[in-house]
KOLKEDO-116839 format. One line per 5 residues: number of its first residue (from 1); their letters; for each residue x, y, z of N, C-alpha, C, O. Coordinates in steps of 0.05 Angstrom, whole numbers. Example, Ala and Ser with C-alpha at 12.3 -4.5 7.8 and 13.67 -1.06 7.14 Angstrom:
2
1> as> 264/-114/156/246/-90/156/264/-66/156/285/-66/169; 257/-45/142/273/-21/143/258/1/157/268/23/161
***
This chain:
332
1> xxxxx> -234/-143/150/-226/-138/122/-201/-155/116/-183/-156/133; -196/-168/90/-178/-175/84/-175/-171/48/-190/-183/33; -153/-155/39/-147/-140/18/-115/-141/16/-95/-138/31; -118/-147/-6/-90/-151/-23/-83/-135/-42/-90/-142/-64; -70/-113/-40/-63/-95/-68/-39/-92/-82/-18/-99/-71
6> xxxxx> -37/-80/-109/-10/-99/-123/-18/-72/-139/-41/-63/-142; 11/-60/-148/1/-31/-170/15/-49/-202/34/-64/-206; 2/-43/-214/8/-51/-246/28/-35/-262/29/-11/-259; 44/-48/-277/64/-25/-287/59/0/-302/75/17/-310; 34/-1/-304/13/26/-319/3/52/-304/-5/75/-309
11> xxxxx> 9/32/-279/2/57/-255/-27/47/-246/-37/62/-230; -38/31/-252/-62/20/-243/-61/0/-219/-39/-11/-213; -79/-5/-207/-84/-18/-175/-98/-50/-183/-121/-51/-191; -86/-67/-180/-94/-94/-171/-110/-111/-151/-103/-135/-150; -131/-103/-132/-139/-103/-113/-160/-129/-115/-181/-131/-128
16> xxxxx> -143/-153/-93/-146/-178/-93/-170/-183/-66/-156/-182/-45; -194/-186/-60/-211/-192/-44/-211/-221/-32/-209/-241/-46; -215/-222/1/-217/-248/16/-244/-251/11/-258/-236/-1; -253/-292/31/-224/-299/33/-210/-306/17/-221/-310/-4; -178/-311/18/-162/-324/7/-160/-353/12/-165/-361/35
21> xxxxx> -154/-370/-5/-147/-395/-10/-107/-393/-13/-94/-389/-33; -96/-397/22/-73/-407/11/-67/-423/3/-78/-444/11; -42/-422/-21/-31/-458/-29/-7/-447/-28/3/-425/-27; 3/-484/-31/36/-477/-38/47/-472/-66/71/-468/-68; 37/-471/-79/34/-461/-106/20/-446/-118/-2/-440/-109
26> xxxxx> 33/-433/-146/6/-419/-156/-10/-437/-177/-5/-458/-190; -36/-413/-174/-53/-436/-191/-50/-438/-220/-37/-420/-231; -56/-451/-230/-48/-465/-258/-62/-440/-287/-55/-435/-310; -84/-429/-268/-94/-410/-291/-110/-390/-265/-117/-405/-246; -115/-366/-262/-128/-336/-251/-112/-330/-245/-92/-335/-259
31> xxxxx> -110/-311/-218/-99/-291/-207/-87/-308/-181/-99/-327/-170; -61/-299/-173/-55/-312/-142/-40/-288/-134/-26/-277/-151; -42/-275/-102/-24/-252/-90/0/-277/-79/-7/-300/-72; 27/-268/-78/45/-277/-62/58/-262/-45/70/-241/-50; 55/-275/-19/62/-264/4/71/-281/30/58/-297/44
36> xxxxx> 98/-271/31/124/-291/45/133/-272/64/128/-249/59; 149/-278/96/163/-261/109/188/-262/102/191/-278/83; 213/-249/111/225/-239/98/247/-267/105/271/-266/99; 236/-288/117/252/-312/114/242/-329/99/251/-352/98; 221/-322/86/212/-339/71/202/-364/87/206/-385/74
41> xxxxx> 191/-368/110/186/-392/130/159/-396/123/147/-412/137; 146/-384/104/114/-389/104/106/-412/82/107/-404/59; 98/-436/85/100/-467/66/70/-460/53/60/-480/42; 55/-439/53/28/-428/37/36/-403/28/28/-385/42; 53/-396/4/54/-359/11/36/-352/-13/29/-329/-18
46> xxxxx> 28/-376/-29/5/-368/-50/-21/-358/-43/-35/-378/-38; -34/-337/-40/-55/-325/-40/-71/-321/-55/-66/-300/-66; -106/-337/-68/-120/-340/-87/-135/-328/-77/-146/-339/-59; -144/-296/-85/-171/-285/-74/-192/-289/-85/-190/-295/-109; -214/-286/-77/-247/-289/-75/-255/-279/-105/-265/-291/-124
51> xxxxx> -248/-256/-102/-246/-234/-125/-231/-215/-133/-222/-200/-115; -226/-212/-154/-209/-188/-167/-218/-165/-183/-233/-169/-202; -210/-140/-174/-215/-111/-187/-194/-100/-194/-179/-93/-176; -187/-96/-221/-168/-72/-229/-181/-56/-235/-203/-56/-247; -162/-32/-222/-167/4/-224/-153/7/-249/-139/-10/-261
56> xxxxx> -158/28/-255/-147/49/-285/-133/70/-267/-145/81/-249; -105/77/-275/-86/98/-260/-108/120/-248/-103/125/-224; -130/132/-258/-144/148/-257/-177/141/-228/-197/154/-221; -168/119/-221/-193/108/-214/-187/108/-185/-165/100/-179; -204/118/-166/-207/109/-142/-203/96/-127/-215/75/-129
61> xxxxx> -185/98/-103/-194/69/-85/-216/58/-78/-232/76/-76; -226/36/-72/-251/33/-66/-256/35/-32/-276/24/-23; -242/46/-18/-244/40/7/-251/66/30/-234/73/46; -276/79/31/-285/94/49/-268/112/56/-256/108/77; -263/139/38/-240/156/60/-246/161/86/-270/167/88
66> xxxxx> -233/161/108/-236/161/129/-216/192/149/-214/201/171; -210/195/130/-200/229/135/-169/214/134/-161/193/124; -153/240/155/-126/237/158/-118/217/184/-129/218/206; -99/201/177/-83/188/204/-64/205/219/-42/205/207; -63/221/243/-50/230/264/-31/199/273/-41/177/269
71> xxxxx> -11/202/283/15/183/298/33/203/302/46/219/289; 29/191/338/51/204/354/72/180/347/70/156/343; 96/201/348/123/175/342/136/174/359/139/192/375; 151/149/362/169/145/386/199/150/369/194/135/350; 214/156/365/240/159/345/258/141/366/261/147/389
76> xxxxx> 273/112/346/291/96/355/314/109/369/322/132/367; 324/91/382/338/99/397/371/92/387/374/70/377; 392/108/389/420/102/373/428/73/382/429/55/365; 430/70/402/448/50/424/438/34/411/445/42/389; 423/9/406/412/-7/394/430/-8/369/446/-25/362
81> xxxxx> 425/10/361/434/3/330/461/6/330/473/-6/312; 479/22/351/511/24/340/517/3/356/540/-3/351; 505/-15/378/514/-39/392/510/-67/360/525/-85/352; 484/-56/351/487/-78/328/515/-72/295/525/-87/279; 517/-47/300/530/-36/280/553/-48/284/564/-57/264
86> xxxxx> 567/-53/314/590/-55/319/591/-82/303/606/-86/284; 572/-100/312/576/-130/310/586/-139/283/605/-153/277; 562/-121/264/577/-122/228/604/-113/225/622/-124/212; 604/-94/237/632/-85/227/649/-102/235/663/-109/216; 656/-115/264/667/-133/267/666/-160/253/686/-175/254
91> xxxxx> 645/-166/240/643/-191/228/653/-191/208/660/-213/199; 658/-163/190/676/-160/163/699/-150/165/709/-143/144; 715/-146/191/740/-147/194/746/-165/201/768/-160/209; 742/-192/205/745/-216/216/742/-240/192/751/-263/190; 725/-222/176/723/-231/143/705/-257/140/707/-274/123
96> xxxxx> 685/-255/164/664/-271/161/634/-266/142/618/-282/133; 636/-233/140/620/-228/111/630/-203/98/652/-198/107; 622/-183/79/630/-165/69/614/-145/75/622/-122/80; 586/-153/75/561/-129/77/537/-152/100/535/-175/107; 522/-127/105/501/-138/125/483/-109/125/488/-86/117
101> xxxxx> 461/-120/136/437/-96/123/415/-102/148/395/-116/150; 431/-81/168/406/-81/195/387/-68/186/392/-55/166; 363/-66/197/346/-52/200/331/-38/224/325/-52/244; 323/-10/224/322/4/252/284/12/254/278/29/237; 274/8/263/242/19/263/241/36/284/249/34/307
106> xxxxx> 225/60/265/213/82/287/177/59/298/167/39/288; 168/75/320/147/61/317/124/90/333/131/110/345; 103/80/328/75/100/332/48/91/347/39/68/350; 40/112/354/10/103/362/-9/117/346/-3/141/347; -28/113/334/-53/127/332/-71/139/338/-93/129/343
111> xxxxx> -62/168/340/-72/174/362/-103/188/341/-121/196/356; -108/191/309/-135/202/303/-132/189/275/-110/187/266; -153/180/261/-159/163/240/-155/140/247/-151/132/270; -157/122/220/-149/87/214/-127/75/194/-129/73/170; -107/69/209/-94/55/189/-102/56/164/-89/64/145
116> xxxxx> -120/49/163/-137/39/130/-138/63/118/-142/61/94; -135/87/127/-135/111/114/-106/117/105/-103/139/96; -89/103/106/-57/98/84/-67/89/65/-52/89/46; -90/79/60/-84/58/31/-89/86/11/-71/89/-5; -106/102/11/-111/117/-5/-80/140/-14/-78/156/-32
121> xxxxx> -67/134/-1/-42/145/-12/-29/124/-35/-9/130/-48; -42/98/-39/-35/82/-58/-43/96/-83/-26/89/-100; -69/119/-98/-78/121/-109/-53/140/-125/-33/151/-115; -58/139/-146/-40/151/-175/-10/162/-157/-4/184/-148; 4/131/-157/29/134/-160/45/138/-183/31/145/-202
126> xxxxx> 72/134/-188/78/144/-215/101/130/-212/113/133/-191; 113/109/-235/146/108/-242/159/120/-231/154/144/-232; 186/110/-209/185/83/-209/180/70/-184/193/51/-176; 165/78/-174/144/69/-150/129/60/-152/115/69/-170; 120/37/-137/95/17/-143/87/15/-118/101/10/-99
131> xxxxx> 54/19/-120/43/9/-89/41/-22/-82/33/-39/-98; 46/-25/-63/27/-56/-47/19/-46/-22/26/-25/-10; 0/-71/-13/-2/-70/9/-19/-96/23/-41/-99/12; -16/-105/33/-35/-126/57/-54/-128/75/-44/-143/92; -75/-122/83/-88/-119/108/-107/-145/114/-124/-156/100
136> xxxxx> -97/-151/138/-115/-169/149/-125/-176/180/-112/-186/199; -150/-167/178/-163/-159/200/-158/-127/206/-165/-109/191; -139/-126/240/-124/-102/245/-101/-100/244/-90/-84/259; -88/-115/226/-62/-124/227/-62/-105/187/-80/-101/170; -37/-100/189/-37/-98/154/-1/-82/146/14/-69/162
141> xxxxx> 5/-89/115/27/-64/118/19/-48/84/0/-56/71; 34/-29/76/27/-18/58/61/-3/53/80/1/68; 57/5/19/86/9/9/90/25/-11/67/31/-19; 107/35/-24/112/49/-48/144/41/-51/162/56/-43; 148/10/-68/171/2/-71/174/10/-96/155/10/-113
146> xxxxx> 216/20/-102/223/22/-127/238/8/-134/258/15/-147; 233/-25/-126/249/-51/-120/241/-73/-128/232/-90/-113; 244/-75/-157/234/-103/-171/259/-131/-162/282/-134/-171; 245/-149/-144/254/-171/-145/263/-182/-173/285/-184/-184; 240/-188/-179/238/-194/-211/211/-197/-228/189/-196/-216
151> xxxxx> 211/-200/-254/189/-195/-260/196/-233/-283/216/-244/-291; 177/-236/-283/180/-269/-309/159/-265/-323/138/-255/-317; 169/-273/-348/143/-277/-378/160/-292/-393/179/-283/-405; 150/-322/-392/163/-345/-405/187/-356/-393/191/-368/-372; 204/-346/-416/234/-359/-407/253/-331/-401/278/-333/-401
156> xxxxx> 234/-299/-393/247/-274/-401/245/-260/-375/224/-250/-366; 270/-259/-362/264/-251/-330/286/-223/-326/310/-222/-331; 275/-209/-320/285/-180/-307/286/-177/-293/265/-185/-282; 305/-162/-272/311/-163/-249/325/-136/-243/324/-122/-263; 342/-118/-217/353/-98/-218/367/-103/-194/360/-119/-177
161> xxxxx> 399/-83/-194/409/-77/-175/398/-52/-168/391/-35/-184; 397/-51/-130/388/-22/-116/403/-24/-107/412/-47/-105; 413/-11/-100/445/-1/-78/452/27/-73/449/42/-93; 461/39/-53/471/63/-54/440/91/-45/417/93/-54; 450/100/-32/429/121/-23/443/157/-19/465/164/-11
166> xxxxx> 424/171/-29/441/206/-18/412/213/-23/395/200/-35; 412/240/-8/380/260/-3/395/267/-46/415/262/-60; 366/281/-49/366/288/-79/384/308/-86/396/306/-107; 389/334/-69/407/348/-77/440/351/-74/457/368/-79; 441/319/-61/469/316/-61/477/296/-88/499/285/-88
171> xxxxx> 457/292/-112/468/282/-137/483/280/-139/494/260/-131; 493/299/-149/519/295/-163/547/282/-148/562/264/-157; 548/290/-132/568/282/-107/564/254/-107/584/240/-107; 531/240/-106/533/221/-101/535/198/-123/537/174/-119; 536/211/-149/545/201/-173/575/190/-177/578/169/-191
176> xxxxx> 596/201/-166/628/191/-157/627/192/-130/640/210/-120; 614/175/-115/621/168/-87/634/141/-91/621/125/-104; 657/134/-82/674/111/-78/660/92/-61/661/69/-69; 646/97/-35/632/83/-29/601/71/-29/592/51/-17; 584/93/-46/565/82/-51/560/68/-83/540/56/-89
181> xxxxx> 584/75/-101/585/48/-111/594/21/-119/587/4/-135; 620/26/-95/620/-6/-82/601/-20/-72/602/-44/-72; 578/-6/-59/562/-20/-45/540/-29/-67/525/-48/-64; 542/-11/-92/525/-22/-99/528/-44/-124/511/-60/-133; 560/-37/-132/576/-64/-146/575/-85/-138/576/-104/-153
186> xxxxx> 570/-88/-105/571/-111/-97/539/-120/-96/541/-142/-86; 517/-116/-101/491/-122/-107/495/-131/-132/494/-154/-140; 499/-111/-142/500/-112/-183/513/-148/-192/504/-166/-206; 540/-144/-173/558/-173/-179/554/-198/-180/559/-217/-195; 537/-190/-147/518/-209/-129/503/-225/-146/505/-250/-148
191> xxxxx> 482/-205/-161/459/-223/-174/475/-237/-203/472/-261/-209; 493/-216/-219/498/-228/-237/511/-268/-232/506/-289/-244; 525/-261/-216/537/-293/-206/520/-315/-203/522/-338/-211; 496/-298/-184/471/-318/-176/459/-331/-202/454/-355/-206; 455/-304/-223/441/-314/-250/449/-331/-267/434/-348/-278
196> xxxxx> 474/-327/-272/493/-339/-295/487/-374/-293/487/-391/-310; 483/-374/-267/479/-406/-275/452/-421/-283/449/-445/-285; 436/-403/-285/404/-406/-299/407/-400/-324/390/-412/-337; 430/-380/-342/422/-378/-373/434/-344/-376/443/-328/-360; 428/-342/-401/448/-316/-406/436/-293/-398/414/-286/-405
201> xxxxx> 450/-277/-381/455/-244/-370/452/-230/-387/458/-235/-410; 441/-211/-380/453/-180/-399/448/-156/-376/427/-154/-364; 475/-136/-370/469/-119/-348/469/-90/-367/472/-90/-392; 464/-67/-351/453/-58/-370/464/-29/-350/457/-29/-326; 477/-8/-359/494/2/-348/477/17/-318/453/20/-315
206> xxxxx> 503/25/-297/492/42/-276/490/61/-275/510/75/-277; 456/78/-269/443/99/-276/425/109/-240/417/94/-222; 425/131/-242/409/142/-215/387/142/-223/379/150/-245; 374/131/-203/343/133/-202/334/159/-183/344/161/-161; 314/178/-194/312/198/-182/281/190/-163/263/180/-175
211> xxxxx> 279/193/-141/252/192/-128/249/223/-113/264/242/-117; 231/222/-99/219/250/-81/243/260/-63/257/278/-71; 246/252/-43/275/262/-30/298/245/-42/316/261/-50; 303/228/-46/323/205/-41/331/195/-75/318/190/-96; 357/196/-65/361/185/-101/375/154/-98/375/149/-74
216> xxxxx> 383/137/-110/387/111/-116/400/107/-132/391/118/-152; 429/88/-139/443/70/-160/421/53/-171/406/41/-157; 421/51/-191/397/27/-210/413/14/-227/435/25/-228; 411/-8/-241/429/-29/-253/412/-53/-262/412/-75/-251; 392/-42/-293/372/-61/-291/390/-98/-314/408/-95/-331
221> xxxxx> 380/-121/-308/388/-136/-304/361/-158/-323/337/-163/-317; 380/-166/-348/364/-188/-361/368/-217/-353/387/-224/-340; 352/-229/-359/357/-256/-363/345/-274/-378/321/-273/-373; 354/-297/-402/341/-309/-414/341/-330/-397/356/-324/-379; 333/-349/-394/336/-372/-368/337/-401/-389/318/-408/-403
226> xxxxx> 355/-413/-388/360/-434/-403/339/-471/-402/339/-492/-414; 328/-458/-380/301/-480/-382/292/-469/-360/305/-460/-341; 256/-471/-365/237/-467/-337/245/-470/-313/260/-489/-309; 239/-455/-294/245/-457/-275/227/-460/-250/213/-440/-253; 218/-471/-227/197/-462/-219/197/-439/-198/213/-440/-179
231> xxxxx> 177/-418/-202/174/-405/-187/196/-389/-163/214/-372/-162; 177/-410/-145/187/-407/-116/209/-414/-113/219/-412/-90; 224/-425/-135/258/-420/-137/274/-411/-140/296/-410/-129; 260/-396/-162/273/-361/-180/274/-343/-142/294/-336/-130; 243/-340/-132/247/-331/-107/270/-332/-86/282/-315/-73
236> xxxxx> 271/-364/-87/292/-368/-58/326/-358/-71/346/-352/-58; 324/-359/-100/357/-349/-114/352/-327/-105/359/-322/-82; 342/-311/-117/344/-279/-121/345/-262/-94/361/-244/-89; 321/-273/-71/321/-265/-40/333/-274/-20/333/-298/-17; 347/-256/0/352/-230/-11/372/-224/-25/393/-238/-27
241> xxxxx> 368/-205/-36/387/-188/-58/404/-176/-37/393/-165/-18; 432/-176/-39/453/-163/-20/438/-131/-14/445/-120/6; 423/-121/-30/412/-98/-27/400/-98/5/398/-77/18; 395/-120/14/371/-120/34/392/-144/54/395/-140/78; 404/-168/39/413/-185/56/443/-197/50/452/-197/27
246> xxxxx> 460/-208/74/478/-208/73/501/-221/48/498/-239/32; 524/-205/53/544/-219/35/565/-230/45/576/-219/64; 578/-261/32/561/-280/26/535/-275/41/528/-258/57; 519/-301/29/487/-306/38/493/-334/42/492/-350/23; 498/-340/66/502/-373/73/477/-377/91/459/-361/85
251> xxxxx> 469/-397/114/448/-400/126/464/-387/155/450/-371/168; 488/-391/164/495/-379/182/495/-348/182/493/-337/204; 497/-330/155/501/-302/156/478/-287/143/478/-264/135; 452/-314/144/425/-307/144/419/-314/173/408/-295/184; 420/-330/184/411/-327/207/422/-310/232/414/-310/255
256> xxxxx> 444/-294/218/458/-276/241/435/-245/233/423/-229/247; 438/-250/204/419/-223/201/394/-222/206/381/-202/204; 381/-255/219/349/-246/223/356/-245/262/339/-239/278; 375/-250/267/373/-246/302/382/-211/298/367/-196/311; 397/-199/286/406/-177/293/375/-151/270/373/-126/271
261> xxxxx> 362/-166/257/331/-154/250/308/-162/281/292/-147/292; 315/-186/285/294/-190/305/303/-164/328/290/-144/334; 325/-170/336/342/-150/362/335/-123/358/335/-112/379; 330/-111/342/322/-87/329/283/-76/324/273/-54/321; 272/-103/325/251/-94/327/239/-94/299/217/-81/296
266> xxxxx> 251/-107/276/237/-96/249/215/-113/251/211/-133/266; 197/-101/230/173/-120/223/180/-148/202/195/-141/183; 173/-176/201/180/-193/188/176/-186/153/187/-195/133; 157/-167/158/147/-172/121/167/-154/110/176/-159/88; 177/-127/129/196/-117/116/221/-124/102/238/-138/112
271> xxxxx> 223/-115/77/238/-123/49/232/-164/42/249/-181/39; 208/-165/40/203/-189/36/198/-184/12/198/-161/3; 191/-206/-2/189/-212/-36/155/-200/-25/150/-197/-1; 138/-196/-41/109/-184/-49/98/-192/-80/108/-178/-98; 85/-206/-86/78/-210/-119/51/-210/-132/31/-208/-117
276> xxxxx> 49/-211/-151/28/-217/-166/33/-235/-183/54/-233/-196; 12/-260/-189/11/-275/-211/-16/-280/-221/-37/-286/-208; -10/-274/-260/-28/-270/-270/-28/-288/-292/-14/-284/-311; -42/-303/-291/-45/-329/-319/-11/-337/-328/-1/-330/-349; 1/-351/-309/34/-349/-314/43/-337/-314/66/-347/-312
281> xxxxx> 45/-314/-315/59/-289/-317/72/-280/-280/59/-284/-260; 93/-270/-282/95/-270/-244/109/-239/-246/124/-233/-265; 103/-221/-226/120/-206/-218/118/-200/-193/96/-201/-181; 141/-192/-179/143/-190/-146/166/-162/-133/190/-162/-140; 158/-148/-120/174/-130/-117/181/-141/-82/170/-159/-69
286> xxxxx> 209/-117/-75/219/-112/-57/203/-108/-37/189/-97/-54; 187/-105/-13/174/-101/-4/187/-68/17/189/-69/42; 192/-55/7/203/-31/28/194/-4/16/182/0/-5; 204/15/35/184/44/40/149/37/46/130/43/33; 153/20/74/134/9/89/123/28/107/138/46/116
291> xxxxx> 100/26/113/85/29/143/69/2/143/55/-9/126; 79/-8/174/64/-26/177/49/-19/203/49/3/216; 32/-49/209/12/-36/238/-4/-53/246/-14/-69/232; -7/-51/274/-23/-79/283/-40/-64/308/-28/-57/329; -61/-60/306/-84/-52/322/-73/-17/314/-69/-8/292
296> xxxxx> -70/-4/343/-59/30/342/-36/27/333/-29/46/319; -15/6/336/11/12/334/23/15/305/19/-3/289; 36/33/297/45/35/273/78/40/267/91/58/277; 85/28/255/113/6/252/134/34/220/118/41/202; 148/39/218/162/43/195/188/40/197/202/55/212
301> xxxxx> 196/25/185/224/13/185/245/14/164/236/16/141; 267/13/167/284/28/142/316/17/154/324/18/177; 331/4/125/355/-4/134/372/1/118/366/12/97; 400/-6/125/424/11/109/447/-21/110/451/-40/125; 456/-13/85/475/-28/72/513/-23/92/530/-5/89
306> xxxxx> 512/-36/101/544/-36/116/559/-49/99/551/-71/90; 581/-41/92/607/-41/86/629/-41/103/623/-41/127; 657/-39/95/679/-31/102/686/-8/106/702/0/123; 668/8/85/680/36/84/664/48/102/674/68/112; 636/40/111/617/54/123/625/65/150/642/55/166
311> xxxxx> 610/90/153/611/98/179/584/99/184/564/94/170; 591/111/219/557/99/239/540/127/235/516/127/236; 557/151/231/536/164/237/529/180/204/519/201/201; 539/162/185/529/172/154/506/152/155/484/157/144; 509/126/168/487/111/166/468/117/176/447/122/163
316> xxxxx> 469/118/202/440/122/214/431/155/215/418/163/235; 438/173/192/443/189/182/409/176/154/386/183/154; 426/156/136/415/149/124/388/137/119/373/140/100; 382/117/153/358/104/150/343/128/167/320/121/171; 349/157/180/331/183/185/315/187/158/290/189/158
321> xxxxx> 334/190/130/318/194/112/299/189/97/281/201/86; 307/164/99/295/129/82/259/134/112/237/127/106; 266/145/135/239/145/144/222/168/140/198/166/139; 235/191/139/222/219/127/208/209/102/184/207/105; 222/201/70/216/199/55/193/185/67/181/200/82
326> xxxxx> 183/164/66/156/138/78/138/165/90/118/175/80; 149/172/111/120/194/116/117/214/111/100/225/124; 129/228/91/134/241/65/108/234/48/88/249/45; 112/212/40/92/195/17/64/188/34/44/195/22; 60/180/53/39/167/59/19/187/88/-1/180/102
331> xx> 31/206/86/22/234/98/27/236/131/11/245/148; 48/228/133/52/223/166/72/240/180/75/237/205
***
């Protein structure tokens, strides 16, 4: 099997059929899926499928329920992560970056069902969660991101700051936290700087986004863009967003964050750009609140924003939640 799915801002399902035709571009007129790792190292990430079906919010998956997925979990281990924790923190007292954004994976076996029996948790999601997902062969990942990279129509591009995390009933508290919205000023800042030199901004004040456990800083983000741009450019500006990748974002304090993601065990697609393009039109989300999986083994991965102010055990405090919520949602 190879299936590409993309949720519509209506709440409806996009579901792209192999094979695919990669290119390095998209095509000039149909449908193309885009799909990049989270270094963006892939020189085909355009995906032209065979065929295309949109669902109606109300409509079915098309794919065989197969009952429930059982996974025994292995739960990560601290050491790992406060040996990598140290390194950031050290690297922003030394004032080589400000923020850095490890990531920690629980991982699983299967021990009853199929993978492929997640996708049906894709079915009538709701604002402001959007499904994707990928499968190919026995390999595949699947998502419920509330993380618009960006969205383009013409010269009219929208975009958002995510930053900042608390479980739901610590709201309010987490509404004047000093440090979760530095962390997430510095996203918000981040992009505005990036943008400004493409054409005029408009930010648009910071508001909590409420989800199932977990609440979120939001900070949605215009842009008129002062001439065309192509594509896979808007991409390489915008990814990653300090939300996900380091501050500065030079090639040295990107390549420190993909040895200390590799060191950790994350999956590549995690927080990668994900898109759809439709007769010119492009939109691409965040790729996170993942399960991923390759034969039995099943992957969920979840990372946290380091600062100055951060501590180790509010963090990995944090990415416990960020993995409840995921099998929370996708029945695990």
């Amino acid at each position: 099997m190879n299936l590409a799915v993309y949720g519509s801002p209506g709440g409806g399902l996009v579901i792209g059929e192999g094979p695919f035709e990669r290119r390095a571009d998209p095509p000039a007129a149909g449908w193309a899926f885009y799909r990049n790792d989270f270094a963006l190292s892939s020189a085909n990430p355009w995906q032209v499928p065979a065929k295309v079906t949109e669902l109606g919010a109300g409509d079915p998956f098309p794919v065989e329920k197969r009952g429930g997925v059982t996974v025994q979990w292995e739960e990560p281990e601290v050491d790992p992560f406060a040996e990598v924790y140290a390194e950031v923190s050290q690297a922003i007292r030394g004032g080589t970056i400000e923020k850095s954004v490890p990531v920690v994976t629980a991982r699983g076996c299967v021990k009853r069902g199929s993978p492929l029996g997640l996708l049906h948790s894709l079915e009538g999601v709701k604002a402001p969660l959007r499904p994707y997902a990928w499968i190919e062969g026995k390999e595949g990942f699947a998502g419920l991101s509330p993380e618009l990279l960006f969205r383009l129509q013409g010269d009219a591009l929208q975009t958002m700051a995510l930053a900042g995390t608390a479980r739901r009933e610590e709201r309010d508290a987490f509404g004047v936290d000093e440090k979760e919205i530095r962390e997430h000023e510095f996203v918000a800042q981040t992009l505005l700087a990036k943008l400004s030199d493409l054409g005029r901004t408009t930010r648009y004040p910071r508001e909590i986004m409420d989800l199932d456990r977990l609440v979120h800083f939001h900070s949605g983000i215009d842009l008129e863009l002062a001439r065309r741009e192509p594509v896979d450019r808007l991409v390489r500006v915008l990814h990653p967003t300090p939300a996900l990748g380091p501050l500065p974002r030079t090639e040295e304090t990107m390549a420190q964050l993909l040895a200390w993601r590799a060191h950790l065990g994350c999956p590549p697609w995690f927080g990668a750009p994900f898109g759809l393009w439709r007769e010119g039109s492009f939109e691409v989300l965040v790729a996170i609140r993942m399960v991923a999986w390759s034969g039995s083994e099943v992957l969920i991965p979840s990372g946290c924003g380091v600062i100055d102010e951060s501590r180790l055990v509010n963090e990995w405090r944090e990415l416990r939640l960020k993995r409840e919520a995921v099998r929370e949602a996708f029945g695990l």
